[in-house]
C-alpha positions as CSV (number, residue, x, y, z in Angstrom):
1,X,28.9,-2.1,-7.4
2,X,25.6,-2.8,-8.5
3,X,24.2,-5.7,-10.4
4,X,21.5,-6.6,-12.2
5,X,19.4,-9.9,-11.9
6,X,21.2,-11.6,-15.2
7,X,24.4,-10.3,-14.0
8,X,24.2,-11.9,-10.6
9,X,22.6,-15.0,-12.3
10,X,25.7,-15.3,-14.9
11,X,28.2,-14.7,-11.6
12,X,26.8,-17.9,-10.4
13,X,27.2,-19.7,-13.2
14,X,30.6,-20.2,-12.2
15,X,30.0,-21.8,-8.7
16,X,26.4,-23.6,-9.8
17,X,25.7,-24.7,-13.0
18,X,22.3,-22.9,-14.5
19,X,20.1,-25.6,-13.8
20,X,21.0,-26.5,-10.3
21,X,20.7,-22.7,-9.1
22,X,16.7,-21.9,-9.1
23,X,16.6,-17.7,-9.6
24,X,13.2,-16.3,-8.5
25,X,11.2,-19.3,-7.8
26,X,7.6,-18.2,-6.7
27,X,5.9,-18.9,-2.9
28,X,4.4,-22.4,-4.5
29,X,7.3,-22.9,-6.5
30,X,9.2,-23.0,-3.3
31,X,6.6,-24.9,-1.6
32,X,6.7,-27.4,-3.8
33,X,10.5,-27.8,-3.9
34,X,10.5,-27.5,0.1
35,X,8.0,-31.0,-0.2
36,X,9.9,-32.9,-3.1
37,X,13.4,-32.8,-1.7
38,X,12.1,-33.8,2.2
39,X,12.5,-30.6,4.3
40,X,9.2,-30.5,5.9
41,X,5.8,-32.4,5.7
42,X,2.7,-30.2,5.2
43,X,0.2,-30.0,8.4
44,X,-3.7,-30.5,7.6
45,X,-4.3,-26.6,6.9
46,X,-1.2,-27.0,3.8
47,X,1.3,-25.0,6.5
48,X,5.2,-26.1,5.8
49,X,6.8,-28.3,9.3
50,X,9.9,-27.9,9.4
51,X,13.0,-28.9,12.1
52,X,15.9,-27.1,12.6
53,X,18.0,-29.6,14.6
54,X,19.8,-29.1,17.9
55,X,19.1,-25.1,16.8
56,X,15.8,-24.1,18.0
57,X,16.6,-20.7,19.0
58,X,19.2,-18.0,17.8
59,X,22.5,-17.6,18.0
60,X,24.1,-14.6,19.4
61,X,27.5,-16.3,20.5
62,X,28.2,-17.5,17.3
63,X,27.8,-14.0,15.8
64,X,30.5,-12.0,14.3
65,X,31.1,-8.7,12.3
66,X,34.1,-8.4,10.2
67,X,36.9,-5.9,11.8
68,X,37.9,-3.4,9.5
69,X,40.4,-0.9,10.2
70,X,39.3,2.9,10.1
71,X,35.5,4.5,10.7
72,X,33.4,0.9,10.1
73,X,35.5,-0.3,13.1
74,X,34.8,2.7,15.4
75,X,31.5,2.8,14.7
76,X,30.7,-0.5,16.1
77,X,30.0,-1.0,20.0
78,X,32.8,-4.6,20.4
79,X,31.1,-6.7,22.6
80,X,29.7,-10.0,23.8
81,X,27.1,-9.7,20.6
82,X,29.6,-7.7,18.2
83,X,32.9,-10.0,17.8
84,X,35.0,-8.6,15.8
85,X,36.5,-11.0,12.9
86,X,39.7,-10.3,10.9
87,X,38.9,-9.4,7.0
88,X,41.4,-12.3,6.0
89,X,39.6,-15.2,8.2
90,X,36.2,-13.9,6.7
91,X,37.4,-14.1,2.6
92,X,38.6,-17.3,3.5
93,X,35.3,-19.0,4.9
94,X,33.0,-16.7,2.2
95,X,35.6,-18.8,-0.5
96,X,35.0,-21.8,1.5
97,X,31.6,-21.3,1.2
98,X,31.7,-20.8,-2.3
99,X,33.5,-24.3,-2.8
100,X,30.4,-25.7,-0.8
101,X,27.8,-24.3,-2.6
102,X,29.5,-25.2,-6.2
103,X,29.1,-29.2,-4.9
104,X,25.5,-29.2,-3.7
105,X,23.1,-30.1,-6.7
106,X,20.7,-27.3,-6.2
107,X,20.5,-24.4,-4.3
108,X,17.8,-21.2,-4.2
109,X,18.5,-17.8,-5.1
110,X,16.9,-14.6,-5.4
111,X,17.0,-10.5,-5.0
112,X,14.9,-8.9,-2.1
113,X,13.8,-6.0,-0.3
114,X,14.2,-4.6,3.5
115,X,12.4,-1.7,4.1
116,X,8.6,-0.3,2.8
117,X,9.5,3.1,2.8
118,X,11.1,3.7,-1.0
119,X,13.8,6.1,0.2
120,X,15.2,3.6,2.9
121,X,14.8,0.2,1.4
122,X,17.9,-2.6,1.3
123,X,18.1,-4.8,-1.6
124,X,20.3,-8.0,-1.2
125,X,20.7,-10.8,-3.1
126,X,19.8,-13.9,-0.5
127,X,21.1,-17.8,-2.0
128,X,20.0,-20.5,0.1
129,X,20.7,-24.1,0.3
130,X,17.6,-25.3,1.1
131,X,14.6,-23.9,-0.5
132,X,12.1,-23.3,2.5
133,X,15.0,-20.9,3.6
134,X,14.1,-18.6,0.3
135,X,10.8,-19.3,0.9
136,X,11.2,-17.5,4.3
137,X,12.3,-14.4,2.1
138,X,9.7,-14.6,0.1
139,X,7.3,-14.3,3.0
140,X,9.1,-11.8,5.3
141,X,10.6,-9.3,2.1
142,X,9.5,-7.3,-0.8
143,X,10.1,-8.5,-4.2
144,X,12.2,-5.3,-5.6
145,X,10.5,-3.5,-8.7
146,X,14.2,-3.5,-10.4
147,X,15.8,-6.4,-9.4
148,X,19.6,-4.6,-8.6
149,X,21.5,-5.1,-4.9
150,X,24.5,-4.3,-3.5
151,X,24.0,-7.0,-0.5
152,X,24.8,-10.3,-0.9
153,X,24.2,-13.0,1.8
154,X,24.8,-17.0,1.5
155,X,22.9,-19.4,3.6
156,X,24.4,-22.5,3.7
157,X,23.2,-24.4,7.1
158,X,24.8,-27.8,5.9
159,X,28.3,-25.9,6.2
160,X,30.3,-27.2,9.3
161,X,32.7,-24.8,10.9
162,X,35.9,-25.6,12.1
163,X,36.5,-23.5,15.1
164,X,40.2,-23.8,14.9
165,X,40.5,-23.3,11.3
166,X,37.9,-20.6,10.7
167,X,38.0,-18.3,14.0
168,X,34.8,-19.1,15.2
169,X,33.0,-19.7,18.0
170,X,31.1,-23.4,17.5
171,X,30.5,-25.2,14.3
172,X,28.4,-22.6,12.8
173,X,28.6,-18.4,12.6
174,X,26.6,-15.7,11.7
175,X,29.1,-13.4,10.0
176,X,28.5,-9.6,8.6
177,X,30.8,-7.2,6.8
178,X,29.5,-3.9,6.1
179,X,32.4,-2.6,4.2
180,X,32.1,-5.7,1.7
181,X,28.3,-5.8,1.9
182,X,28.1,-9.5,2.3
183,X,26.6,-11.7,4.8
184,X,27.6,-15.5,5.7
185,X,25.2,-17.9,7.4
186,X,26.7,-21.2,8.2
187,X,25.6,-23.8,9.9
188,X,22.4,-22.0,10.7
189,X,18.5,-23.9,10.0
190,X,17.0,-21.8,12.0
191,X,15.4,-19.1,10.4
192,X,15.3,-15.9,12.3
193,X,19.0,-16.1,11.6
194,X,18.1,-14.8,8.0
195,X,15.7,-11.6,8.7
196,X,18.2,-10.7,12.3
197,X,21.2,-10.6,10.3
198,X,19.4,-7.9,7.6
199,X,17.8,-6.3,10.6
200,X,21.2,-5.6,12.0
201,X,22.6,-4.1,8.2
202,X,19.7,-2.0,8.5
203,X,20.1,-0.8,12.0
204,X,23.8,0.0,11.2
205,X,22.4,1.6,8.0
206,X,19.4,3.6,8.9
207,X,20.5,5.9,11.8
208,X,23.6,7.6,9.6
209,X,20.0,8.7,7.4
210,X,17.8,9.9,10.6
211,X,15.8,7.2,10.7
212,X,15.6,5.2,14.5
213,X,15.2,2.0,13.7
214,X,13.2,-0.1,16.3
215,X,12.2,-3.6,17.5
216,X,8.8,-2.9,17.6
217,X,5.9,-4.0,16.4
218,X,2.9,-1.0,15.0
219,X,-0.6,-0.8,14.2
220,X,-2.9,1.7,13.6
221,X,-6.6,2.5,14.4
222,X,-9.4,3.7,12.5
223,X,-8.4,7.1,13.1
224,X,-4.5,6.6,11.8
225,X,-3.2,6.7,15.2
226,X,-0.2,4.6,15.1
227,X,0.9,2.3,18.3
228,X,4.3,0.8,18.6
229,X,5.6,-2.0,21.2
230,X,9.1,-2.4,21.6
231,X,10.1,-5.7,23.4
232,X,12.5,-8.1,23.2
233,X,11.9,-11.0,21.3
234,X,8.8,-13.7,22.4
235,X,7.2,-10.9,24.9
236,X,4.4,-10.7,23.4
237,X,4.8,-8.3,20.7
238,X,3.4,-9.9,17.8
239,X,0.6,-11.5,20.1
240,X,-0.5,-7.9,21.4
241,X,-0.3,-5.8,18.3
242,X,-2.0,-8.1,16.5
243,X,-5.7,-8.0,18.4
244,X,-8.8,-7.2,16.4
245,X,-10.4,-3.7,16.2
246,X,-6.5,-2.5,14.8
247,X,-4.5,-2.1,11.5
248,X,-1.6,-3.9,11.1
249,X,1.6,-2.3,10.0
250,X,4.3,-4.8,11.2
251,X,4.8,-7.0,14.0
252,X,9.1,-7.1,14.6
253,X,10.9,-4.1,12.9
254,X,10.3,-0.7,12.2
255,X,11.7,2.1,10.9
256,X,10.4,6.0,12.1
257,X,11.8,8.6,9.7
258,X,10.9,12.3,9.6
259,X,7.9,11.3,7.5
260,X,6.7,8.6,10.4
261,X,6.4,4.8,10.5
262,X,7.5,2.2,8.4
263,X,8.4,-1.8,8.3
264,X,11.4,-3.3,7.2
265,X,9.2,-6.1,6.7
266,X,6.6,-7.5,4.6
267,X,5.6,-10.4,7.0
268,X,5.4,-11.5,10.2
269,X,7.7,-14.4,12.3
270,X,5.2,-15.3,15.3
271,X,5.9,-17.0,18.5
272,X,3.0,-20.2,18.7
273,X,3.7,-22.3,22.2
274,X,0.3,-22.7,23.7
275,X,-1.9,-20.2,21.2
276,X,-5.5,-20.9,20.3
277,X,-8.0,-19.8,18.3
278,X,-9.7,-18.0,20.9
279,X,-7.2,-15.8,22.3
280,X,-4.8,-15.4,19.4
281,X,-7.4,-15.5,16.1
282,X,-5.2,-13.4,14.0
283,X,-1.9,-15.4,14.3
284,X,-4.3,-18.6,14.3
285,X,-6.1,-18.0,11.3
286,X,-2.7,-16.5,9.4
287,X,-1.4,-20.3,10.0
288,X,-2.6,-21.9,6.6
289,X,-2.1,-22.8,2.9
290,X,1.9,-21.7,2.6
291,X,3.0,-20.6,6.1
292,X,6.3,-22.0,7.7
293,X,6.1,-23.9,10.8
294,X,9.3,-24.1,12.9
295,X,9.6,-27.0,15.0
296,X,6.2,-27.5,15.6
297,X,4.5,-31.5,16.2
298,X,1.7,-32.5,14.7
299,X,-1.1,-34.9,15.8
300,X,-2.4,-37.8,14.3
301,X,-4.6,-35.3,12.0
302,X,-1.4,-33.9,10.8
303,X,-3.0,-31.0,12.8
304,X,0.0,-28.3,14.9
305,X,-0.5,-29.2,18.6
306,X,0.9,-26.3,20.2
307,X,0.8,-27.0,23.4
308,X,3.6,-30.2,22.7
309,X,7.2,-28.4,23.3
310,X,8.8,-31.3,23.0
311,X,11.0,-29.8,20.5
312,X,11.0,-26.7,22.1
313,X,8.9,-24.0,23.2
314,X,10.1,-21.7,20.8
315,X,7.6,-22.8,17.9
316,X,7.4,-20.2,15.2
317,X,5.4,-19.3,12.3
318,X,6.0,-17.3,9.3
319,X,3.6,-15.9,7.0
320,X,3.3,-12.7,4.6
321,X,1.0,-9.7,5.4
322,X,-1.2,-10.5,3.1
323,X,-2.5,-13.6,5.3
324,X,-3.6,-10.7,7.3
325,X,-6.9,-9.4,7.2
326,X,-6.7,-6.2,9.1
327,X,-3.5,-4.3,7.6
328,X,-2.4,-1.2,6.4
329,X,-1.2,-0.9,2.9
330,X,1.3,0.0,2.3
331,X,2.9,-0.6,5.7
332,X,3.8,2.9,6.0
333,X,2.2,5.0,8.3
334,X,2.4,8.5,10.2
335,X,4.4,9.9,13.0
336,X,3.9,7.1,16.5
337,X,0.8,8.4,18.7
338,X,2.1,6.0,21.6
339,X,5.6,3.6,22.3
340,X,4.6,0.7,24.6
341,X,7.9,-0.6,26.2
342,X,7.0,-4.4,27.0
343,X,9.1,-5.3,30.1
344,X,8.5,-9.1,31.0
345,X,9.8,-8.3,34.5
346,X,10.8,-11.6,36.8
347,X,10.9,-9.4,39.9
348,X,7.5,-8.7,40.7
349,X,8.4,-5.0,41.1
350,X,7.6,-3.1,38.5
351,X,3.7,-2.1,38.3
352,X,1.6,-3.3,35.3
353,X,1.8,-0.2,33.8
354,X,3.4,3.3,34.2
355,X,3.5,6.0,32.2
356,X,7.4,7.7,31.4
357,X,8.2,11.1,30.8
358,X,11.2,11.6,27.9
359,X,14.1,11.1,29.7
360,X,12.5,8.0,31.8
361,X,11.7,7.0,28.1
362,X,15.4,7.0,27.3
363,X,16.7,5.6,30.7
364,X,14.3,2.3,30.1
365,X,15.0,2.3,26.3
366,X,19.1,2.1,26.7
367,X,18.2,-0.5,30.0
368,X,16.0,-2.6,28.2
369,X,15.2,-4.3,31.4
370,X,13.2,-7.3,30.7
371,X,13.5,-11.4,30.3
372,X,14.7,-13.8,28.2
373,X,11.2,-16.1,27.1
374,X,11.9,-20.0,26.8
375,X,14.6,-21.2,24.3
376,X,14.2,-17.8,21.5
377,X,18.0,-18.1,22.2
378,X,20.0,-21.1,22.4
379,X,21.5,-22.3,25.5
380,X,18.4,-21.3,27.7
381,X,16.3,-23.9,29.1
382,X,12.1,-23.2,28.8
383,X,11.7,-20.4,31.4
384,X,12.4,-17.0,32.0
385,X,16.0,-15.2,32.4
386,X,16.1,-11.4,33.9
387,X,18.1,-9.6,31.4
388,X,19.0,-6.2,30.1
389,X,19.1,-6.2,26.6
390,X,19.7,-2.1,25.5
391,X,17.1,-0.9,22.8
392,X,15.1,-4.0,24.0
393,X,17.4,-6.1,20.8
394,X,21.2,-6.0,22.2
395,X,22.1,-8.4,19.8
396,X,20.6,-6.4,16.7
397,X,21.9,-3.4,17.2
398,X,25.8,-3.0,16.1
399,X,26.2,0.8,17.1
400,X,26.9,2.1,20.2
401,X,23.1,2.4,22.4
402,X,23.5,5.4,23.2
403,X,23.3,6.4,19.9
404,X,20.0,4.9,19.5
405,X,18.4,6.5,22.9
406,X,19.7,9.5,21.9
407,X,17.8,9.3,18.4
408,X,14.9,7.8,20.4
409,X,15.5,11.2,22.7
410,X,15.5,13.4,19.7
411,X,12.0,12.0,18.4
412,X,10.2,12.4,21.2
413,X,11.5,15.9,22.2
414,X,10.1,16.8,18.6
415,X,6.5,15.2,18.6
416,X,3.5,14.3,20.8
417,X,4.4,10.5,21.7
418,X,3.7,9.5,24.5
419,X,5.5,6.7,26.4
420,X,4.6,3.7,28.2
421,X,5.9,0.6,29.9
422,X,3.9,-2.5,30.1
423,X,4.8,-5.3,32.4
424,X,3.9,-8.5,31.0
425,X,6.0,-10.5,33.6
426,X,5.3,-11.5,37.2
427,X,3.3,-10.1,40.2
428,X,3.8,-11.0,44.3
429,X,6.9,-12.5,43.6
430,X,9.1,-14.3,41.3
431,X,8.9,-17.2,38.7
432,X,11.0,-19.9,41.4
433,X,10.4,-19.6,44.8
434,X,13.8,-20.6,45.0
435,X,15.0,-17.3,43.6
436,X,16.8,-15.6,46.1
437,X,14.3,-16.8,48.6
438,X,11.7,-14.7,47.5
439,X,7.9,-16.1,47.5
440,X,6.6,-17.8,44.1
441,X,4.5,-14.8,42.5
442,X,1.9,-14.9,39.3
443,X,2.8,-14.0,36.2
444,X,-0.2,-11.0,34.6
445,X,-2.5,-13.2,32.6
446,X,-3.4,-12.3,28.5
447,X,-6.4,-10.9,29.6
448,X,-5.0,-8.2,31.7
449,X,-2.1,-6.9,29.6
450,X,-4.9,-6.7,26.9
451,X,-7.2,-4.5,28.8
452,X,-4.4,-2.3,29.8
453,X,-3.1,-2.1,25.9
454,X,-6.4,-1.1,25.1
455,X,-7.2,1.3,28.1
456,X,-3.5,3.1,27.1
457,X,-4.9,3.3,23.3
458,X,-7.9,4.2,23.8
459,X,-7.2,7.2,25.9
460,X,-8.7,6.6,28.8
461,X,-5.5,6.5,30.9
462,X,-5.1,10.2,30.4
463,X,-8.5,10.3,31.2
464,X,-8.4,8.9,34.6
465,X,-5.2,10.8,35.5
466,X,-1.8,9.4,37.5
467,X,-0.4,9.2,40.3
468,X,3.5,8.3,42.0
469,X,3.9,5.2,43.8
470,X,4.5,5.5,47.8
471,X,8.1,2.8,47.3
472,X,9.6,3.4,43.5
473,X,9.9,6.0,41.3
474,X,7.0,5.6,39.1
475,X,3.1,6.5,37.6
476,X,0.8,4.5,37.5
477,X,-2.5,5.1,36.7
478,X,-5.5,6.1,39.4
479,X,-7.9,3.8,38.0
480,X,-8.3,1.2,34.6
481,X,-12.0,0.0,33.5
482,X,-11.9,-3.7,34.5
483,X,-8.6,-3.8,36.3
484,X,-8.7,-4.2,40.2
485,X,-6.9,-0.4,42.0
486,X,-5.3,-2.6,43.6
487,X,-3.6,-4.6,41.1
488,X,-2.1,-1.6,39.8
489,X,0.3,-1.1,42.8
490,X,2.8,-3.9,42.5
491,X,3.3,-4.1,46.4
492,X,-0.1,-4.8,47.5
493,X,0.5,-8.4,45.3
494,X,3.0,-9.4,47.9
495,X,2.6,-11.0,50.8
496,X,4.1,-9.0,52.9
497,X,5.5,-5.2,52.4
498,X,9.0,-6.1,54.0
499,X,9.6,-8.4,51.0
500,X,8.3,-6.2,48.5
501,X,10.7,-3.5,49.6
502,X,13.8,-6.0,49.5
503,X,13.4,-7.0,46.2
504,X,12.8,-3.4,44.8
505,X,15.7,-1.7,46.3
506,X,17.8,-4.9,44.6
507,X,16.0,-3.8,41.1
508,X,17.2,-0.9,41.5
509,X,20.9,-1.6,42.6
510,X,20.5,-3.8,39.3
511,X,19.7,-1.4,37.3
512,X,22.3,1.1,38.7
513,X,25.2,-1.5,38.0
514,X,23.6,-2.0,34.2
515,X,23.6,1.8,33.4
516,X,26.9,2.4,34.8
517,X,28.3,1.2,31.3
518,X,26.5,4.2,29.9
519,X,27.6,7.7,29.3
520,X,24.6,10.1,29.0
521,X,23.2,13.5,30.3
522,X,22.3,13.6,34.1
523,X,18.7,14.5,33.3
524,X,18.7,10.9,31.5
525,X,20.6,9.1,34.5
526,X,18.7,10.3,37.2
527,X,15.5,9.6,35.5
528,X,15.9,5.9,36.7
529,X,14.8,3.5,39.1
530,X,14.9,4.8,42.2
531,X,13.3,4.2,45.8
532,X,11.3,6.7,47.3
């Protein structure tokens, strides 16, 4: 059922008294509330600090969907990321939670929308116990024009979790039920938590309408050719989409419908260890008067000194499109020109770029080789994990992945995209020598992934033409303005060939093992890794 703003707000009179329960506070508003009750100081440029605790990084153990019997449960792929929750433990914490929230002596709350395009949009109703949380919302959604939802979520990070008593996993649980429409955050400062858990609605929602939704981030050029990267999260998406000379349209999650592009968002969440002015001026300069720092340290200027992890390397910022200069409005756009598949490959075996036909396109999609980055995800120290992570977002993405490549398949076979991978990880070797003995290889500077993002959309790698690689199964590229030839065959950055060849046939026994879990069309399983 549907409700109205005053509807909701008189349904919360009865677990928060009208004045405790701020409905609809504005971005300053917020701001100032976030000052006055102590969550965060404000740096020297007015940006909100904030720390999320021992919680620097998601959460995916500690994520559950609620189990109920018929279609919703067959629809969902049960796994390490999908744990399945029975219906009665879940109304019992949401009461819980209730009983929490009735005690605190303020609390935020207000209706939002995911999704630009008017035909796919998500309005939920989002109540926060601390107000920087809403002010997250503010930044990352729409404001509705008629302020109805049929989602509800609670975010309550000063909840404690009883493993035994509530089913869970740790002392705090991300928790969704589609058939009830509700979401439960407990436990849970930080923030992506929020805007992963509506992503995932949305990606259960979207493809039952035709539209793929994707972790991607777009942009367009002067012309209104649209670019998309797909990566897993702190590879470089928001960094690389976000260059000069280009449109942005959104820098995490996209829908592409019949009618082309859109975001589900109407801001951006930005990975900041180590950025400057000089390489990154659009995420530096969209750090100011309102933006949310996580976990950053400031100096003694009260200015962010990201290069000091000491809280972690997974500093992030958040800050509405509008801080943008360079973006399209609405963030809507036409049918994708080009998908860039950013694979931050620890291996040293995959080339800096190749070029993939369609059914390559939905081998590496459902594969999703790439790495872990620092600490995006708790439980991982500040370095680099190989991983497989299907539809580059695993722990997004509730449906089964096939269904996704197969959308992703369906696309392409009906327009002009073309289809890249980018490797934005390591060259001659690995990140520790130690790693299976192999030598201690470079990772591809900035610089170099940049120049090839702009070579692939500019057009001058179909220009200069292709060619297959003598070892793996690949194109690369005869020749890129300001790249070295020989850079652009991952073997000659070895030091010797015999070591090269070792750790590319283990790839690609890797990658065998990893697709075995999949069931899809020959034409899509050969069209993987192989040696030559």
């Amino acid at each position: 059922m549907t409700m109205t703003a005053s509807q909701l707000a008189a349904k919360h009179e009865k677990t928060v008294s009208a004045h405790a329960c701020h409905i609809n506070l504005t971005a300053p508003e917020l701001l100032q509330q976030a000052i006055s009750r102590g969550e965060g100081e404000l740096s020297k440029q007015g940006s909100l600090v904030v720390n999320t605790g021992p919680r620097t990084g998601r959460s995916p153990q500690d994520r559950f969907i609620v189990c109920h019997p018929g279609e919703a449960q067959q629809a969902i792929d049960w796994s390490e990321v999908n744990r399945p929750m029975e219906p009665l433990y879940f109304d019992n914490l949401w009461l819980q939670a209730e009983d929490y929230l009735q005690q605190l002596p303020e609390s935020y709350s207000g209706i939002w929308r995911s999704g630009q395009h008017t035909q796919h949009g998500l309005n939920i109703r989002i109540t926060t116990e601390l107000a920087w949380h809403q002010l997250l919302a503010d930044h990352l959604l729409v404001r509705p024009e008629i302020e109805q939802s049929n989602w509800e979520m609670l975010c309550l990070p000063g909840f404690v979790c009883d493993p035994m008593r509530d089913h869970v996993h740790s002392d705090a649980a991300t928790i969704i039920d589609f058939s009830g429409r509700r979401i439960l955050l407990l436990g849970m400062h930080y923030a992506a938590e929020i805007k992963k858990a509506i992503f995932t609605v949305q990606n259960y929602l979207l493809p039952m309408k035709g539209v793929l939704p994707l972790h991607a981030a777009a942009s367009q050029d002067k012309d209104g050719k649209v670019a998309m990267m797909l990566g897993l999260s702190a590879t470089g998406k928001t960094c690389l989409i976000s260059d000069d000379g280009r449109d942005l349209i959104g820098d995490d999650e996209h829908g592409w419908s019949d009618d082309g592009v859109f975001n589900l968002e109407n801001g951006c969440y930005a990975r900041c260890a180590f950025i400057t002015e000089e390489e990154q001026p659009v995420i530096f300069d969209a750090i100011k008067q309102g933006a949310i720092l996580e976990n950053a340290v400031l100096d003694h200027h009260g200015e962010p000194d990201f290069t000091n992890i000491r809280i972690t390397e997974n500093i992030r910022a958040t800050y509405p499109l509008s801080a943008i200069r360079n973006r399209v409005k609405p963030p809507v756009a036409g049918q994708p020109d080009v998908l860039i598949f950013l694979s931050c490959d620890c291996s040293g075996v995959l080339p800096p770029v190749t070029r993939l036909n369609k059914a390559q396109a939905a081998y590496y999609y459902l594969s999703g080789y790439t790495a872990t980055v620092g600490d995006s995800e708790i439980n991982h120290n500040n370095g680099y994990t190989p991983t497989f992570s299907s539809c580059f977002g695993a722990p997004f993405f509730p449906r089964p992945a096939g269904i996704y490549a197969e959308q992703l398949f369906n696309k392409l076979e009906s327009s002009e995209t073309t289809v890249y991978m980018v490797n934005t990880g390591w060259k001659g070797g690995v990140p520790s020598a130690s790693h299976g003995g192999n030598p201690l290889g470079k990772r591809y500077c900035l610089q170099q992934t940049r120049t090839i993002i702009t070579a692939i959309l500019s057009g001058e790698l179909e220009q200069q033409g292709f060619h297959s690689l003598d070892h793996i199964d690949l194109q690369v590229p005869v020749a890129i303005e300001g790249i070295d030839p020989l850079d652009l065959d991952p073997a000659n950055a070895w030091p010797d060939k015999v070591s090269y060849l070792r750790a590319a046939e283990n790839l690609c026994q890797e990658f065998k093992v990893n697709f075995s879990r999949f069931e899809v069309a020959h034409q899509i399983e050969d069209a993987g890794l192989n040696m030559i």
